[in-house]
C-alpha positions in Angstrom: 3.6 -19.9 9.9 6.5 -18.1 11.2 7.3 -17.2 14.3 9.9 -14.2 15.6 11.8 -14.2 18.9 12.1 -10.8 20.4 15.1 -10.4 22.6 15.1 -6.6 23.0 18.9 -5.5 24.5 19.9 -2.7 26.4 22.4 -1.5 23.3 19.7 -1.9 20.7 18.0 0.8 22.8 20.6 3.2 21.4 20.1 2.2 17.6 18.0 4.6 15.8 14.3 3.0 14.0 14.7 2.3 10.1 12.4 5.6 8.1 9.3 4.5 6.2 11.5 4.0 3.0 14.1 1.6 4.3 11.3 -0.3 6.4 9.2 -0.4 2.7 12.5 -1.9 1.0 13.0 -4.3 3.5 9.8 -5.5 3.2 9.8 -5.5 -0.3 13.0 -7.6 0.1 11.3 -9.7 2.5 8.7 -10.2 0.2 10.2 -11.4 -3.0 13.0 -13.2 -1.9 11.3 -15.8 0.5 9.9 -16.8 -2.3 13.5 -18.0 -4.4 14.9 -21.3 -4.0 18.2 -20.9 -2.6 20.3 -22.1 -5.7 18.4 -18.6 -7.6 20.5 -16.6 -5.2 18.1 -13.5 -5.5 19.7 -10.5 -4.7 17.5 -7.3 -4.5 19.7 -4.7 -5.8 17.1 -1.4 -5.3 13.4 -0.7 -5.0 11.8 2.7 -5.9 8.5 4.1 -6.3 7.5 7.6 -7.5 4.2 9.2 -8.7 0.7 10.9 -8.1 -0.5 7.8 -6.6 2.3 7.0 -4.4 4.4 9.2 -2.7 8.0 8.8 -3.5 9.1 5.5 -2.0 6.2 4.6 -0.3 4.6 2.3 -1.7 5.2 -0.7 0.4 5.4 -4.9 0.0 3.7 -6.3 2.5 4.8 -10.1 2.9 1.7 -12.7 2.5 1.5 -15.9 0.3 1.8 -13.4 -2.9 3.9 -9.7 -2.6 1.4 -7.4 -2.1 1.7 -4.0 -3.1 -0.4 -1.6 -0.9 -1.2 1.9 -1.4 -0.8 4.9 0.5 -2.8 7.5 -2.3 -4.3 5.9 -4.8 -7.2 8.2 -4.6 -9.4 9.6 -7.8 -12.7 11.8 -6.9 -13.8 14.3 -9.5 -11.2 17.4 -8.1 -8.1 15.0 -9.0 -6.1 16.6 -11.9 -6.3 14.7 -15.1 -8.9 12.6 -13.2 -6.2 9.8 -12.9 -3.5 8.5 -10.4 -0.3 6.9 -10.9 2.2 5.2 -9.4 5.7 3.6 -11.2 7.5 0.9 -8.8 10.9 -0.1 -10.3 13.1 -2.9 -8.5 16.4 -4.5 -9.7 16.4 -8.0 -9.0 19.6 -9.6 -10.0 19.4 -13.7 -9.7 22.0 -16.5 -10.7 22.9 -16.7 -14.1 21.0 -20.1 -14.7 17.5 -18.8 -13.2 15.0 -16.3 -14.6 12.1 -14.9 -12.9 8.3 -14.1 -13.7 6.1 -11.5 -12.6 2.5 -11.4 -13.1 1.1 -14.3 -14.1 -1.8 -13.1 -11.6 -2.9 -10.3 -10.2 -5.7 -9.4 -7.8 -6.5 -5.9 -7.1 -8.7 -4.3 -4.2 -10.0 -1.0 -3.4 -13.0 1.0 -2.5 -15.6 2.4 -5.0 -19.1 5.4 -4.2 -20.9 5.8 -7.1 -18.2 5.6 -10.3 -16.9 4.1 -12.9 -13.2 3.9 -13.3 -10.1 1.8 -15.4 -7.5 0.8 -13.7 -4.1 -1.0 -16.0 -0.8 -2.1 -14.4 1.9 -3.0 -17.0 4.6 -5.4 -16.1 7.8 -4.3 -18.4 10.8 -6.9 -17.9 13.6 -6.4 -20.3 11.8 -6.7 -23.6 8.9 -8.3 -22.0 5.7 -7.2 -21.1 2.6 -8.2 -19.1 -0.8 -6.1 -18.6 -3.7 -6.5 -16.1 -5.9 -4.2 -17.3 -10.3 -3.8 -16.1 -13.1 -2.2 -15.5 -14.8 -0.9 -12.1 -18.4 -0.6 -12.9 -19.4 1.3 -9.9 -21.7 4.3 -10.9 -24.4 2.6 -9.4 -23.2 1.7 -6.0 -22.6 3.2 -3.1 -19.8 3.0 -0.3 -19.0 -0.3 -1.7 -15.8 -2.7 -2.1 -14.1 -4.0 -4.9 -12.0 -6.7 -6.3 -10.9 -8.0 -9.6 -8.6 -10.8 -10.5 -7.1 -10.8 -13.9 -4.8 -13.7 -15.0 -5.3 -13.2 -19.1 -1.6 -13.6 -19.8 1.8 -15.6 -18.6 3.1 -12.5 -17.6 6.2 -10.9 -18.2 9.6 -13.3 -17.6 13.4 -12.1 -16.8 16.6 -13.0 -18.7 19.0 -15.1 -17.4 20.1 -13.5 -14.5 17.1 -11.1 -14.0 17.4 -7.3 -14.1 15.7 -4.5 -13.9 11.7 -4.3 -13.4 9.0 -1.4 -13.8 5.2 -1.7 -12.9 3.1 1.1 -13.9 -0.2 0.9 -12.7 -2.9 4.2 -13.1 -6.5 4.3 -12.1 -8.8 6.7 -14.0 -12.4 7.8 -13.1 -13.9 7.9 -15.9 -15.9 11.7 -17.2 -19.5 11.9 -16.4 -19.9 9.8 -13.4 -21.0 12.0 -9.8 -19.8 14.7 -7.9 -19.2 12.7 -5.4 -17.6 10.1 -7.1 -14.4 8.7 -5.3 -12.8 5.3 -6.5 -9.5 4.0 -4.6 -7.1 1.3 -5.3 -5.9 0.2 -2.4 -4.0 -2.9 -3.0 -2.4 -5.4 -5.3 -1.3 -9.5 -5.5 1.2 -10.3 -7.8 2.5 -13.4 -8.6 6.1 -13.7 -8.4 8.0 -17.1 -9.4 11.5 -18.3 -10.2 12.6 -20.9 -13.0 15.6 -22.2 -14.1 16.8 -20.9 -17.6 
């Protein structure tokens, strides 16, 4: 467990807060580099997120023993256009020449779910490769309820030599015919993040 000393200092007074977008890169940072031994030399290069179900650079890391990835509107009821949300997170993770990295060999997603059925897919693209976690919310029958799914069908989607440039695109769909009142939300995601030598 870690623990922070706060000194605060009369000068830092003067120093203005970080916004929500550099306090979401920094977490992301946070996030996904405590992870790296130190002979990876990790260095995250930039982190942006854009879409229907995240508002530009919002989405945010959140630092726990995977990276999270929570959301600020994943939200689908019946009005939602296209009946689907989306949100694509793109980071550039540059590491030493003799390491590689891996991203989604895991992934556990949470959210809330009254009376729908939904999908939900996030698709891990690395260079040329690719990883998918991909379900279904069977939730037409419940009401005000939680859920969870954990998907680990693949050995997700692995850097080059010297990383590079990552996209996740994840979507949740309610699917036609379900309630009125339907509402399904995704409201946050594990990912498993590792480092290996080349």
């Amino acid at each position: 467990m870690l623990s922070i000393l706060f000194i605060p200092l009369i000068a830092s007074l003067a120093t203005a807060f970080p916004t929500p977008e550099e306090q979401a890169l920094e977490n992301i940072a946070k996030a996904i580099l405590s992870r790296a031994p130190i002979e990876a030399n990790p260095v995250l290069k930039s982190v942006t997120s854009s879409g229907t179900g995240c508002a530009s650079n919002s989405a945010a890391f959140i630092i726990e023993e995977s990276a999270t990835l929570a959301f600020d509107s994943m939200v689908v009821n019946r009005n939602t256009v296209g009946l689907q949300k989306k949100c694509l997170i793109v980071l550039d993770l540059e590491v030493d020449p003799s390491w590689k990295y891996t991203i989604n060999k895991a992934s556990d997603l949470r959210g809330y779910v009254d009376q729908a059925d939904a999908t939900f897919s996030a698709v891990y693209q690395v260079g040329s490769s690719s990883s998918a976690a991909v379900g279904n919310i069977n939730g037409a029958n419940s009401s005000q309820e939680n859920w969870s799914i954990h998907s680990s069908k693949d050995a997700g989607a692995t850097s080059g030599c010297g990383g590079g440039l990552t996209t996740i695109d994840v979507t949740l769909r309610l699917l036609p015919g379900t309630f009125p009142e339907s509402i399904i939300t995704l409201d946050s995601m594990d990912i498993a993040f590792e480092y290996s030598r080349c």
